[in-house]
PQR file of N, CA, C, O and H, with PARSE charges and radii, in Angstrom:
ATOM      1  N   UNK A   1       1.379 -11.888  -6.964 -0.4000 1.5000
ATOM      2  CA  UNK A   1       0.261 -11.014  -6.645 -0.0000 2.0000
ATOM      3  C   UNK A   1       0.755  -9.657  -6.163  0.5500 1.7000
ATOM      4  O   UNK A   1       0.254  -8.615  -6.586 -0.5500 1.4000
ATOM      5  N   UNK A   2       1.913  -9.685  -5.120 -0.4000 1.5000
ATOM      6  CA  UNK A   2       2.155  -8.561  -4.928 -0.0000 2.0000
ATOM      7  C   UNK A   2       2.887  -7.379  -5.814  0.5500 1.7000
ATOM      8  O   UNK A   2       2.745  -6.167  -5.648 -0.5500 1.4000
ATOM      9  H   UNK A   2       2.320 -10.532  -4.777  0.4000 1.0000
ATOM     10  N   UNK A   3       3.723  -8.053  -6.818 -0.4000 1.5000
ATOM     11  CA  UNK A   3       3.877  -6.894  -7.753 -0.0000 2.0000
ATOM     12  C   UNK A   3       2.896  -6.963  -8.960  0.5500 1.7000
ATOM     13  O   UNK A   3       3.309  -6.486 -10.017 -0.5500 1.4000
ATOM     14  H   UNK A   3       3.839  -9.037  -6.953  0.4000 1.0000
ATOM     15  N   UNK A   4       1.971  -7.361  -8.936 -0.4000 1.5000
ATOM     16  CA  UNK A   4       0.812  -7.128  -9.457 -0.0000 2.0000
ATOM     17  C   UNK A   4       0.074  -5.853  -9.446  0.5500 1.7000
ATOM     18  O   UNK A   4      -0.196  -5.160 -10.427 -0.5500 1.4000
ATOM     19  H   UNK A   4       1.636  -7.749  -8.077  0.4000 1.0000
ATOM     20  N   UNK A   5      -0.319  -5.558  -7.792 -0.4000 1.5000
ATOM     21  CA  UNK A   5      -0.335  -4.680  -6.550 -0.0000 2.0000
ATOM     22  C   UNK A   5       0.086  -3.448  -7.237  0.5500 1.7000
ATOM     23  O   UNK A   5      -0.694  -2.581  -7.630 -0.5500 1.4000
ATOM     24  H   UNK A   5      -0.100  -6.122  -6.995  0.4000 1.0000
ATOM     25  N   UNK A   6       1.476  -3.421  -7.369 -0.4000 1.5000
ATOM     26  CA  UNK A   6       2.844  -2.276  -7.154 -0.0000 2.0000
ATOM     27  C   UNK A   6       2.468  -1.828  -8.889  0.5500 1.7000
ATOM     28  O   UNK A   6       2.323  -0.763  -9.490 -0.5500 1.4000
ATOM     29  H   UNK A   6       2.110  -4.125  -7.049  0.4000 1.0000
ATOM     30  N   UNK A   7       2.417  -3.185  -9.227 -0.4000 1.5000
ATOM     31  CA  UNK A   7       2.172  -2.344 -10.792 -0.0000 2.0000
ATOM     32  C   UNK A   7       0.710  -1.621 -10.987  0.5500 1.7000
ATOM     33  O   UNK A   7       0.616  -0.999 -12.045 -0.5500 1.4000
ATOM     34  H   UNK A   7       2.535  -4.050  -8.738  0.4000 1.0000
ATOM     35  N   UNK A   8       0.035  -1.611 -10.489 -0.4000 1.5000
ATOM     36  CA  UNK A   8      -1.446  -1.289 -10.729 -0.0000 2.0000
ATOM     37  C   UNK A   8      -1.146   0.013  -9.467  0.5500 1.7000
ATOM     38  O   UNK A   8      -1.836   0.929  -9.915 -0.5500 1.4000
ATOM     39  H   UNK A   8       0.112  -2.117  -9.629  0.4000 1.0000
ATOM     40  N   UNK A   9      -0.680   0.393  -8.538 -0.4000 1.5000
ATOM     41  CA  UNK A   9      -0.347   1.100  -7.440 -0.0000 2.0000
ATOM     42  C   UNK A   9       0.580   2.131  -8.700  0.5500 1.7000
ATOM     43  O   UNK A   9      -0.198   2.585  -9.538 -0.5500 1.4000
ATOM     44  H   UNK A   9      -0.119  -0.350  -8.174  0.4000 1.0000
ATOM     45  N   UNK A  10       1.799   2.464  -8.890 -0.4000 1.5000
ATOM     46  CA  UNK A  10       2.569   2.902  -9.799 -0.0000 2.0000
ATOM     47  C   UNK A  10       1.392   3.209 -11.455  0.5500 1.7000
ATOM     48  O   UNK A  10       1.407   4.322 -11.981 -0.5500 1.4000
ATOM     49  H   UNK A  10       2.431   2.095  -8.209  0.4000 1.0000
ATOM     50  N   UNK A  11       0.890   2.565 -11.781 -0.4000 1.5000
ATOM     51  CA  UNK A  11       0.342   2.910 -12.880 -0.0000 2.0000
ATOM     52  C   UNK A  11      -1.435   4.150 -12.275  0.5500 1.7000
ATOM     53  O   UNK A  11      -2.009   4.906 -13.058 -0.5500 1.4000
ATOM     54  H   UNK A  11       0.877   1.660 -11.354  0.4000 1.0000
ATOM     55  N   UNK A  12      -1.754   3.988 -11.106 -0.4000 1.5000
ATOM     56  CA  UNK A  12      -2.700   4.685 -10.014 -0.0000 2.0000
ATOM     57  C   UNK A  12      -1.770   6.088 -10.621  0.5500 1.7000
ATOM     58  O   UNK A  12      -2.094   6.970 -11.416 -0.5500 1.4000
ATOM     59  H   UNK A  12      -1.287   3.374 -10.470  0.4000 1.0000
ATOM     60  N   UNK A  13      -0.557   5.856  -9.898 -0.4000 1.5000
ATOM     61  CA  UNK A  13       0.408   6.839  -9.194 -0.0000 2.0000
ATOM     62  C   UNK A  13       0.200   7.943 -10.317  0.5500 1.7000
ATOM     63  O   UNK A  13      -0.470   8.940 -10.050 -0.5500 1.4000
ATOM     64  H   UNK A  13      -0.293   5.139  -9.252  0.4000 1.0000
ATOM     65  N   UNK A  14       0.847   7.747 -11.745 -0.4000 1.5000
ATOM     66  CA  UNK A  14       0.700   8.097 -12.687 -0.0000 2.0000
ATOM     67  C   UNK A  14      -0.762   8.760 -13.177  0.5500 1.7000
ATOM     68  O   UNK A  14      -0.902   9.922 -13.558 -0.5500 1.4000
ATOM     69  H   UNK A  14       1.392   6.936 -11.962  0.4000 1.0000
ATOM     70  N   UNK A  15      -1.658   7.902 -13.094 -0.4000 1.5000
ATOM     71  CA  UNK A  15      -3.056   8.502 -13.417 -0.0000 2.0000
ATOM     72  C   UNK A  15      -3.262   9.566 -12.443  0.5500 1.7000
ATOM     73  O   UNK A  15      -3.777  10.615 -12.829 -0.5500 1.4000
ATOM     74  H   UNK A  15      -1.545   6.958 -12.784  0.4000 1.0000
ATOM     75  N   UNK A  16      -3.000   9.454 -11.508 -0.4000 1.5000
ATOM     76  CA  UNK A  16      -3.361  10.582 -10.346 -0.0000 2.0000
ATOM     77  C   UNK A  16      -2.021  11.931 -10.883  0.5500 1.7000
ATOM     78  O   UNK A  16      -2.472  13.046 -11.146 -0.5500 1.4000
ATOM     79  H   UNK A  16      -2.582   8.602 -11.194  0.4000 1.0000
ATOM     80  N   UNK A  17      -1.419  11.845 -10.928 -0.4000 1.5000
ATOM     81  CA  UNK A  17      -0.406  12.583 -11.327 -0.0000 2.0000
ATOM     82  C   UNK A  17      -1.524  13.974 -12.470  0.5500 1.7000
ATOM     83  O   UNK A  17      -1.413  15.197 -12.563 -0.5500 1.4000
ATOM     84  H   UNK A  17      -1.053  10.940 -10.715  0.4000 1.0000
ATOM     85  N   UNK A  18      -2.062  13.424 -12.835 -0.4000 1.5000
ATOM     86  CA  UNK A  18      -2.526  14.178 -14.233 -0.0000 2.0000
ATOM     87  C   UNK A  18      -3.838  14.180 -14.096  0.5500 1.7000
ATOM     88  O   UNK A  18      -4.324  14.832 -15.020 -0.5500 1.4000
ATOM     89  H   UNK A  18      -2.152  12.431 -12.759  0.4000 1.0000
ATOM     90  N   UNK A  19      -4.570  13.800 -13.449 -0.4000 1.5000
ATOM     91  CA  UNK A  19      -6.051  13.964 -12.964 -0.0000 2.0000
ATOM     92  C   UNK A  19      -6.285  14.317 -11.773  0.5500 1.7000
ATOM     93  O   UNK A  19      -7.243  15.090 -11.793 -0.5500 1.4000
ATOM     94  H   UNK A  19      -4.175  13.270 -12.698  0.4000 1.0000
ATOM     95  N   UNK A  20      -5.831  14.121 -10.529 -0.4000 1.5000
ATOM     96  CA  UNK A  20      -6.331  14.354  -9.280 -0.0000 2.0000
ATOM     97  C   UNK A  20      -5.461  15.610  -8.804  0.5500 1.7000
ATOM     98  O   UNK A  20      -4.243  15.597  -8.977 -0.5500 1.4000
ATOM     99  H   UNK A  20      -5.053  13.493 -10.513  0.4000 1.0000
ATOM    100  N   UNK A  21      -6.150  16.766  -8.163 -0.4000 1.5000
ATOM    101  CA  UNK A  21      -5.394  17.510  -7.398 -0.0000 2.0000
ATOM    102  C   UNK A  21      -4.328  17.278  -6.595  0.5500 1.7000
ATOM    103  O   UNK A  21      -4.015  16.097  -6.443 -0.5500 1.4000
ATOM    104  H   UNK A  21      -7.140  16.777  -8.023  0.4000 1.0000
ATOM    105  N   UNK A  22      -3.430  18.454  -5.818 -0.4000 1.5000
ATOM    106  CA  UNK A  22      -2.391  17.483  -5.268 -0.0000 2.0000
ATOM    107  C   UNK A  22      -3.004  17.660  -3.789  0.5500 1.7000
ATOM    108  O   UNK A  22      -2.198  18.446  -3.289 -0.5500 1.4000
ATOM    109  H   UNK A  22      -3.684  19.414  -5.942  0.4000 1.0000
ATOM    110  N   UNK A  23      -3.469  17.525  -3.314 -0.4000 1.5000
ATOM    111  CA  UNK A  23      -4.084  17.942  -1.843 -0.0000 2.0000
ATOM    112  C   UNK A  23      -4.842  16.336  -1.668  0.5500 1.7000
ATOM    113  O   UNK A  23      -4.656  15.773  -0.589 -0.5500 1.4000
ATOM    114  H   UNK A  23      -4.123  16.887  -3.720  0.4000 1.0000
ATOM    115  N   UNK A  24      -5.835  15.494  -2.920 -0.4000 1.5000
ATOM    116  CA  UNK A  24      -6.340  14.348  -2.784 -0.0000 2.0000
ATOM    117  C   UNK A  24      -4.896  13.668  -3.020  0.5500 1.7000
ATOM    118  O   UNK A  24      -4.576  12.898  -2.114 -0.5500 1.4000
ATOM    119  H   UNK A  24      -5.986  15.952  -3.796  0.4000 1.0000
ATOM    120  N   UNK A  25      -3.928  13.814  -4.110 -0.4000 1.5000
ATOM    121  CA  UNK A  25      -2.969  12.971  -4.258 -0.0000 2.0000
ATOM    122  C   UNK A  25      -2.097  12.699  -3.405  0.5500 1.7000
ATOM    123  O   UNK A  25      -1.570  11.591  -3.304 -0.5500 1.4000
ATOM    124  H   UNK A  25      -4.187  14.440  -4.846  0.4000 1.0000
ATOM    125  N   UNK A  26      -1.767  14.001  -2.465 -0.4000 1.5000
ATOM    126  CA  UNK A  26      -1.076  13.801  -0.839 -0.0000 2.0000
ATOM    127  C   UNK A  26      -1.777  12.634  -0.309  0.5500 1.7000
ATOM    128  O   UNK A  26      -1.075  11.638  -0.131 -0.5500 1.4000
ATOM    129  H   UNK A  26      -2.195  14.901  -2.547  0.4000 1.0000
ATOM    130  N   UNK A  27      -3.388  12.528   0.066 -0.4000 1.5000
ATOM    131  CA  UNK A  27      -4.002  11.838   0.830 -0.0000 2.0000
ATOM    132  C   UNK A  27      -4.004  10.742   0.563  0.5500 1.7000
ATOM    133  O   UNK A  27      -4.020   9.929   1.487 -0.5500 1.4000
ATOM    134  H   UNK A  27      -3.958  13.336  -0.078  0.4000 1.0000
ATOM    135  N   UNK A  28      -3.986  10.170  -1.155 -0.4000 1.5000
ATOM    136  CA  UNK A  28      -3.913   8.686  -1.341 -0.0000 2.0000
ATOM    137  C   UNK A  28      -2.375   8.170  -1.365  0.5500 1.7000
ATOM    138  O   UNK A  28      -2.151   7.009  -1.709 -0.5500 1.4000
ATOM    139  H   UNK A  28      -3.973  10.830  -1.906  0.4000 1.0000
ATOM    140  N   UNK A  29      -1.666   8.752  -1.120 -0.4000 1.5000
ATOM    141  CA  UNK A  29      -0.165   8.427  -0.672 -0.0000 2.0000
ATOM    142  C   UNK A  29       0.077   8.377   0.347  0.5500 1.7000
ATOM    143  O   UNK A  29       1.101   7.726   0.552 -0.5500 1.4000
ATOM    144  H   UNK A  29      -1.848   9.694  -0.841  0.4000 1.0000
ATOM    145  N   UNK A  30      -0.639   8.988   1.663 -0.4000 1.5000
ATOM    146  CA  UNK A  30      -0.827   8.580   2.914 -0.0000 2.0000
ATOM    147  C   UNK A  30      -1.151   7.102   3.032  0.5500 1.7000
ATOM    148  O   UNK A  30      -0.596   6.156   3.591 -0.5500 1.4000
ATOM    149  H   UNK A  30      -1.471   9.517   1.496  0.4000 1.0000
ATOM    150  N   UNK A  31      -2.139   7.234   2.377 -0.4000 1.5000
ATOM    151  CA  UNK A  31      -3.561   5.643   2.502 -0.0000 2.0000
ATOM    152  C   UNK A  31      -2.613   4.577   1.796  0.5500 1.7000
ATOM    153  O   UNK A  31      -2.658   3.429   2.238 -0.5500 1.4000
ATOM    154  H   UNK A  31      -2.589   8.003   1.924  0.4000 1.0000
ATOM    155  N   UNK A  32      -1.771   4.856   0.750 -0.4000 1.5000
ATOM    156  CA  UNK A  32      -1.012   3.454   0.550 -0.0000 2.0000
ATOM    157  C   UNK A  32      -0.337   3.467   1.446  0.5500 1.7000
ATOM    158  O   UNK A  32      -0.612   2.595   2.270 -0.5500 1.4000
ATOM    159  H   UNK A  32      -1.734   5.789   0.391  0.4000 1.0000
ATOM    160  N   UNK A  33       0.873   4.401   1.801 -0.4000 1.5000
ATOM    161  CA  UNK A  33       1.826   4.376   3.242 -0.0000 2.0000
ATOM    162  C   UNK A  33       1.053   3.334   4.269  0.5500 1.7000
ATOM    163  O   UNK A  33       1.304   2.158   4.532 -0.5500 1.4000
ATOM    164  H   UNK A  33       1.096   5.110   1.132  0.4000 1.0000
ATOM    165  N   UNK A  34       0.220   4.046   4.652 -0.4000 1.5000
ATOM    166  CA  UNK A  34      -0.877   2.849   5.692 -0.0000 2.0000
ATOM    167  C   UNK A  34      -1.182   1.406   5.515  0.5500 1.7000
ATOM    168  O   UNK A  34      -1.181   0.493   6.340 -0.5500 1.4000
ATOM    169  H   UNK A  34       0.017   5.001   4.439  0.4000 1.0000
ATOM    170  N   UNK A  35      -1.486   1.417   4.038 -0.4000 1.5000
ATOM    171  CA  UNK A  35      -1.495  -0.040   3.570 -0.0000 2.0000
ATOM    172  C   UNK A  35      -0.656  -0.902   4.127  0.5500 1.7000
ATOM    173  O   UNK A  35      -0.871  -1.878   4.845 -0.5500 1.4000
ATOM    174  H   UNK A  35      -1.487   2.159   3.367  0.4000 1.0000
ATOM    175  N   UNK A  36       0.649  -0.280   3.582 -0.4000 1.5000
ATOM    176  CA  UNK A  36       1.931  -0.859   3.402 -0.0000 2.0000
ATOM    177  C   UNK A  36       2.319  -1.289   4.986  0.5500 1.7000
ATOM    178  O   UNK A  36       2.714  -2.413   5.297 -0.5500 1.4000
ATOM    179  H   UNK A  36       0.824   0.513   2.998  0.4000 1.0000
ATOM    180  N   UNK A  37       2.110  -0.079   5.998 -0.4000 1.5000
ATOM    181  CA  UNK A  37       2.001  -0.397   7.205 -0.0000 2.0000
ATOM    182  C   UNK A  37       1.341  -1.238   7.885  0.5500 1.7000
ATOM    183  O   UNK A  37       1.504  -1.772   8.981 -0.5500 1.4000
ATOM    184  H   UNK A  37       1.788   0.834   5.745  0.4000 1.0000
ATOM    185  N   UNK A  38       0.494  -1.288   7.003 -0.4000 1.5000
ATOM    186  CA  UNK A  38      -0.469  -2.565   8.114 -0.0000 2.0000
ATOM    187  C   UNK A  38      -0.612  -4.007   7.429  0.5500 1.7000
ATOM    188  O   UNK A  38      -0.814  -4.952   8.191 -0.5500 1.4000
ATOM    189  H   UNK A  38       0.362  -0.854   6.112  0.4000 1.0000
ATOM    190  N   UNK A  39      -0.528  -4.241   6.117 -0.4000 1.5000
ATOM    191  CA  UNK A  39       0.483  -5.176   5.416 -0.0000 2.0000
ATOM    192  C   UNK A  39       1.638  -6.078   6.000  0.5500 1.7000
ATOM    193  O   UNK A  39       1.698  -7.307   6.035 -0.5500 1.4000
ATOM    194  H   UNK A  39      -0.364  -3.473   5.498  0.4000 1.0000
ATOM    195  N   UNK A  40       2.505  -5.168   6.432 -0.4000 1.5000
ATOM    196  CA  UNK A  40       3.568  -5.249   7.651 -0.0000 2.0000
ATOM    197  C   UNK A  40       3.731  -5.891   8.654  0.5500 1.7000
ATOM    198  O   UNK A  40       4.596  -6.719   8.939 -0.5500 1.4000
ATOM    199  H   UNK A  40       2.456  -4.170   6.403  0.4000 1.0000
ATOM    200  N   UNK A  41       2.284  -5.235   9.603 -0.4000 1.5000
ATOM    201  CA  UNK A  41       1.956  -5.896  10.783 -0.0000 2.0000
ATOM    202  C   UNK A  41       1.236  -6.811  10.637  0.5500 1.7000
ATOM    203  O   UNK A  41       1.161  -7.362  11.736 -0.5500 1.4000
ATOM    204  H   UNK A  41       1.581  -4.562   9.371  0.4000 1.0000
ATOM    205  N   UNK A  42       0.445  -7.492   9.692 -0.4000 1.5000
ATOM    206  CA  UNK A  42      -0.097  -8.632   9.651 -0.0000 2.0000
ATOM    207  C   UNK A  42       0.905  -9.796   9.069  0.5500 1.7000
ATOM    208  O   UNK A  42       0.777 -10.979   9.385 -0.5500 1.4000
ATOM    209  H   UNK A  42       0.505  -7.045   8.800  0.4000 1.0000
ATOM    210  N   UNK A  43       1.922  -9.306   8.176 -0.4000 1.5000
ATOM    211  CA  UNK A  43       2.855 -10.382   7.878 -0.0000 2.0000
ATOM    212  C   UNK A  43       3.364 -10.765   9.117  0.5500 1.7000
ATOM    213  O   UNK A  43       3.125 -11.928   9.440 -0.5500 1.4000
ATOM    214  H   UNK A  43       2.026  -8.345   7.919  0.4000 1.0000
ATOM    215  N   UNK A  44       4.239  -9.827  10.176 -0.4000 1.5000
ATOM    216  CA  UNK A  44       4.737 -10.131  11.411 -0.0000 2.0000
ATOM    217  C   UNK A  44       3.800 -10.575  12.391  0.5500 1.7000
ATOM    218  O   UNK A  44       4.292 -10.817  13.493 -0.5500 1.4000
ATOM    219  H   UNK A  44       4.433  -8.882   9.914  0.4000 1.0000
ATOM    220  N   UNK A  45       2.441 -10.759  12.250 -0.4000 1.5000
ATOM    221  CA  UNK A  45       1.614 -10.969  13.607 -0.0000 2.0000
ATOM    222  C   UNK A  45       1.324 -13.006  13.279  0.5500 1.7000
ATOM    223  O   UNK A  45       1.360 -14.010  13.990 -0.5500 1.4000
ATOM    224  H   UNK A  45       2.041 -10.562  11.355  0.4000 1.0000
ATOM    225  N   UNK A  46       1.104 -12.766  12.074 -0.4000 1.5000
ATOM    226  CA  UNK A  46       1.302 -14.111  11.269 -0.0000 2.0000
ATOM    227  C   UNK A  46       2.596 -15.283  11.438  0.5500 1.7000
ATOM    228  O   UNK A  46       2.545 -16.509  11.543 -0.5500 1.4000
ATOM    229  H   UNK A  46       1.074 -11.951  11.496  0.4000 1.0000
ATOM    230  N   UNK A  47       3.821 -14.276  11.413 -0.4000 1.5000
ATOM    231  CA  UNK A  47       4.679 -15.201  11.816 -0.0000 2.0000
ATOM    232  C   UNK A  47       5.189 -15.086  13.314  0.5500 1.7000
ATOM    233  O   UNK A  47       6.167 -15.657  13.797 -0.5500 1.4000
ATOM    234  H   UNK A  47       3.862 -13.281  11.328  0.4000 1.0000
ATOM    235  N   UNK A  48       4.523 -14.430  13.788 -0.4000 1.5000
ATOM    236  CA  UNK A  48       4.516 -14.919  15.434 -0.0000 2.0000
ATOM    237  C   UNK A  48       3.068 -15.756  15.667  0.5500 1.7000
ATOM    238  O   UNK A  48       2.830 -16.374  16.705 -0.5500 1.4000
ATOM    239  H   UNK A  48       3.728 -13.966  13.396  0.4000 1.0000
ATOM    240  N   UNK A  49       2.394 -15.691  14.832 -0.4000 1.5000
ATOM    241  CA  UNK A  49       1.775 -16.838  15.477 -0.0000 2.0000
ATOM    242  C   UNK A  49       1.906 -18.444  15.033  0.5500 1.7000
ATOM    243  O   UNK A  49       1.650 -19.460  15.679 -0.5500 1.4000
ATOM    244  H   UNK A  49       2.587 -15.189  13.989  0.4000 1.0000
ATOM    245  N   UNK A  50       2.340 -18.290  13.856 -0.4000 1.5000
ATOM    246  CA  UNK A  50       3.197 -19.420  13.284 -0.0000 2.0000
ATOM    247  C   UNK A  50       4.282 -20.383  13.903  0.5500 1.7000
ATOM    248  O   UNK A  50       4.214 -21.612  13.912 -0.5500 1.4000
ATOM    249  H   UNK A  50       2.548 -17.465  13.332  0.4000 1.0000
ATOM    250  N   UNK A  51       5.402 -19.521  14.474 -0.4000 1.5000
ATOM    251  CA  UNK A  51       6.256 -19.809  15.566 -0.0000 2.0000
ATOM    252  C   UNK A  51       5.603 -20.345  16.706  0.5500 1.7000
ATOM    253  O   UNK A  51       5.924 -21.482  17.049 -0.5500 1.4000
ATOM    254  H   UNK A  51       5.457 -18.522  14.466  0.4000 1.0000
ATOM    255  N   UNK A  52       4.779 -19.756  17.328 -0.4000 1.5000
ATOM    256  CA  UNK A  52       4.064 -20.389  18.069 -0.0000 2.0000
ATOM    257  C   UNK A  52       3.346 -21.588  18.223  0.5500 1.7000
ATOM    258  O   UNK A  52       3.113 -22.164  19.286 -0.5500 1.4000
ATOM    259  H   UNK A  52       4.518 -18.832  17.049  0.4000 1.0000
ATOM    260  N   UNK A  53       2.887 -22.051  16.666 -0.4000 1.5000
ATOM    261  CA  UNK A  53       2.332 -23.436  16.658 -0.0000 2.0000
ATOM    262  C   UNK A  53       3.199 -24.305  16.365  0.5500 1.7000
ATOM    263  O   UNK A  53       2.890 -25.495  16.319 -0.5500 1.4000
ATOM    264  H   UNK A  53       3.076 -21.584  15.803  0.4000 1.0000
TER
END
């Protein structure tokens, strides 16, 4: 699933490349960054609570 994700994210990347200004295309490269960040913290909040049980 997750390079599912990356491929459909990368093939985005591309479409935006050639359709979207770069001022929105900055912003949705923020918003995946964030994804990815908080992706992150739910994998790690998951396996601390895992450990825990």
């Amino acid at each position: 699933m997750h390079g599912l994700m990356k491929a459909a994210l990368g093939k985005l990347s591309a479409m935006a490349k050639m359709y979207v200004p770069a001022d929105i295309q900055s912003a949705l490269l923020e918003y995946g960054a964030e994804i990815d960040r908080l992706r992150a913290e739910v994998i790690d909040l998951r396996s601390k609570i895992n450990e825990k049980e």
